[in-house]
Rosetta silent file (secondary structure, phi, psi, omega in degrees, C-alpha in Angstrom):
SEQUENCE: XXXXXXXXXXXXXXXXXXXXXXXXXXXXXXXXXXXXXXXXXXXXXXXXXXXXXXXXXXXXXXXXXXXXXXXXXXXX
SCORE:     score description
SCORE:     0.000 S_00000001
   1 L     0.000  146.531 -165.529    1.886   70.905  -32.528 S_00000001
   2 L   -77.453  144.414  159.115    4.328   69.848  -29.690 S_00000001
   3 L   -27.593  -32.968  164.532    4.018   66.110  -28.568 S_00000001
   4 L    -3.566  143.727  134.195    2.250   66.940  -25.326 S_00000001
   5 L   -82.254  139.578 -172.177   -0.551   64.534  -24.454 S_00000001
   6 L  -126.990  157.442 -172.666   -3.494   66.687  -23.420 S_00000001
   7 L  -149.104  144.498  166.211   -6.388   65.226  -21.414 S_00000001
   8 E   -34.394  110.257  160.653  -10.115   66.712  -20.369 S_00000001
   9 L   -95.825  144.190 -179.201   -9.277   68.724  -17.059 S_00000001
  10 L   -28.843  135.955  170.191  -11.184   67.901  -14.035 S_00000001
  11 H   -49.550  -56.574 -165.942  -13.879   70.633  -13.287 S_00000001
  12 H   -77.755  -51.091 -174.796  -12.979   70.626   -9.254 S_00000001
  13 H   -56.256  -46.219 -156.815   -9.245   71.537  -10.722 S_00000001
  14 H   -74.419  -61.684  165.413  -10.417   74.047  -13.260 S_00000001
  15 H   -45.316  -59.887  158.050  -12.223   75.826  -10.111 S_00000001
  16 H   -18.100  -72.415 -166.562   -9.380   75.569   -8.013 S_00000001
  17 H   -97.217   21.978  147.176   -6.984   77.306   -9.995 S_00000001
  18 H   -57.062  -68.883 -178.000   -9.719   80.187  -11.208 S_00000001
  19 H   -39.996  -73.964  134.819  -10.131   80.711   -7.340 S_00000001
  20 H    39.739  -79.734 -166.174   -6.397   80.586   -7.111 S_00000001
  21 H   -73.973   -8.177 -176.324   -6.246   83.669   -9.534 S_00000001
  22 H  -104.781   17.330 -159.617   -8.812   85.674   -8.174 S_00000001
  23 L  -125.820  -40.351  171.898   -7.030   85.246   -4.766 S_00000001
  24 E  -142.549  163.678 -166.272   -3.091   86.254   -5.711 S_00000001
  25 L  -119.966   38.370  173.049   -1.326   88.037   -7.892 S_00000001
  26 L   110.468 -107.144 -172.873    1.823   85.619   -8.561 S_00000001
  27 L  -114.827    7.767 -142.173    2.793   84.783   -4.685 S_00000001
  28 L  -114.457  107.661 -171.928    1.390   87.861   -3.452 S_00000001
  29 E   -61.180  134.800  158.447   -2.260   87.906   -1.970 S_00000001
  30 L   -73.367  133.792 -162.164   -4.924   90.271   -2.662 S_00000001
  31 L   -98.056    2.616  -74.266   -6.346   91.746    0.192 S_00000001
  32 L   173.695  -60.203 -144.388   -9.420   93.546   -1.463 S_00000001
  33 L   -82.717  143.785  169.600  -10.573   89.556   -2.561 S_00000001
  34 L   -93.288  142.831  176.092  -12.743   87.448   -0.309 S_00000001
  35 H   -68.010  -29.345 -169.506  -11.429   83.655   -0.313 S_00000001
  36 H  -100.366   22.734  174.428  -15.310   82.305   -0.179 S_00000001
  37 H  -101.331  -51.116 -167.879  -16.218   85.129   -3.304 S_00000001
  38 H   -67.636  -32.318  168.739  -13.391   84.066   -5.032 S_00000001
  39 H   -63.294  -23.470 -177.108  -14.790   80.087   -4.820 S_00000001
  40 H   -78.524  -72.581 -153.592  -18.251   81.091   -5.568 S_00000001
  41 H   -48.911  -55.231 -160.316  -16.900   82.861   -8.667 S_00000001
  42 H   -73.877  -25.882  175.030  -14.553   80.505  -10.369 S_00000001
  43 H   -46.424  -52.383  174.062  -17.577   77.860   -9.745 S_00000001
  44 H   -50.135  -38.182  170.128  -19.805   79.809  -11.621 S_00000001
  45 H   -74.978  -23.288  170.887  -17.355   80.428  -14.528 S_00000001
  46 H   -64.017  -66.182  172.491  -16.575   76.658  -14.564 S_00000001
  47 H   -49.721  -32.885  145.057  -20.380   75.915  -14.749 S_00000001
  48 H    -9.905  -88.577 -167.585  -20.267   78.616  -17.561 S_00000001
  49 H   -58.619  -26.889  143.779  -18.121   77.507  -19.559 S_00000001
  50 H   -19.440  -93.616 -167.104  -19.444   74.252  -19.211 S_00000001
  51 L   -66.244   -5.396 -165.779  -22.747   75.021  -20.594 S_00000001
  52 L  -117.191    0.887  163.750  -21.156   77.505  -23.424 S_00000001
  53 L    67.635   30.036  140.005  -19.671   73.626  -24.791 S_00000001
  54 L   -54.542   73.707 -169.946  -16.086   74.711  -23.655 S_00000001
  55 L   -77.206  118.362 -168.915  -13.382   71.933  -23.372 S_00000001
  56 L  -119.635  127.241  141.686  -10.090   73.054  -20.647 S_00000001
  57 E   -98.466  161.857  151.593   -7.137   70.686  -21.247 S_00000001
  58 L  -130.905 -116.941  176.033   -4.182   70.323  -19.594 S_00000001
  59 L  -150.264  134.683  172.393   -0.644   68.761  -19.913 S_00000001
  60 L   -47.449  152.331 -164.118   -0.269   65.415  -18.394 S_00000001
  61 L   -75.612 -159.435 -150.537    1.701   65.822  -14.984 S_00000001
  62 L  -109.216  142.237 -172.099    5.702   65.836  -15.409 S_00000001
  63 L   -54.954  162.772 -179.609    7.182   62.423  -14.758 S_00000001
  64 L    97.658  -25.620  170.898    8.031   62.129  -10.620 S_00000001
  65 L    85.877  164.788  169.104    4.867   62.606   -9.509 S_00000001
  66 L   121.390 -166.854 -162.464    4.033   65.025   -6.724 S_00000001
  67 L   -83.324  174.562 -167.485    1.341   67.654   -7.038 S_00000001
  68 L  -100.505  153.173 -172.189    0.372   69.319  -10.787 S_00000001
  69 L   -84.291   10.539  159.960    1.439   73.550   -9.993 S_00000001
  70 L   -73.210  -84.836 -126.378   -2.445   74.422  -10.489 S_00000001
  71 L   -57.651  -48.121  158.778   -2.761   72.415   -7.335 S_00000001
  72 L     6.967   97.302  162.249    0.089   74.446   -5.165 S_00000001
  73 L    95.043  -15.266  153.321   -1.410   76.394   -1.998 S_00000001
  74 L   -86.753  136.927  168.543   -4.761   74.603   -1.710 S_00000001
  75 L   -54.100  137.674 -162.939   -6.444   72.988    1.136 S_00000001
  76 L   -97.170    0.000    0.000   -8.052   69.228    0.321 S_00000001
């Protein structure tokens, strides 16, 4: 197994970049997808998985700092 440190990811992240994916296609938007469907959805599958005793890791960010690329393209 590669050195990687892996850590618990954040819930509110985990949501993010579901919505993310139900929203584009790479860089490319869908237009068929509602932005406030696609937030309702990945909440629900985060509370899912949640409750199905699922653990999402992720890879510590990359030294330099600046945003992690789940993060890319959202609004705070």
């Amino acid at each position: 197994m590669p050195d990687d440190k892996l850590t618990r990811v954040d819930p509110t992240d985990l949501a993010h970049s579901v919505a993310f994916a139900l929203r584009f296609n790479g860089r490319k938007r869908f237009h068929q997808g509602d932005e406030f469907m696609a937030n309702l959805t990945a909440d629900h599958i985060v509370r899912y998985l949640d409750l199905c005793g699922y653990v999402v890791m992720k890879k510590a960010p990359a030294l330099g700092g600046g945003d992690s690329p789940g993060r890319r393209g959202f609004e705070s």
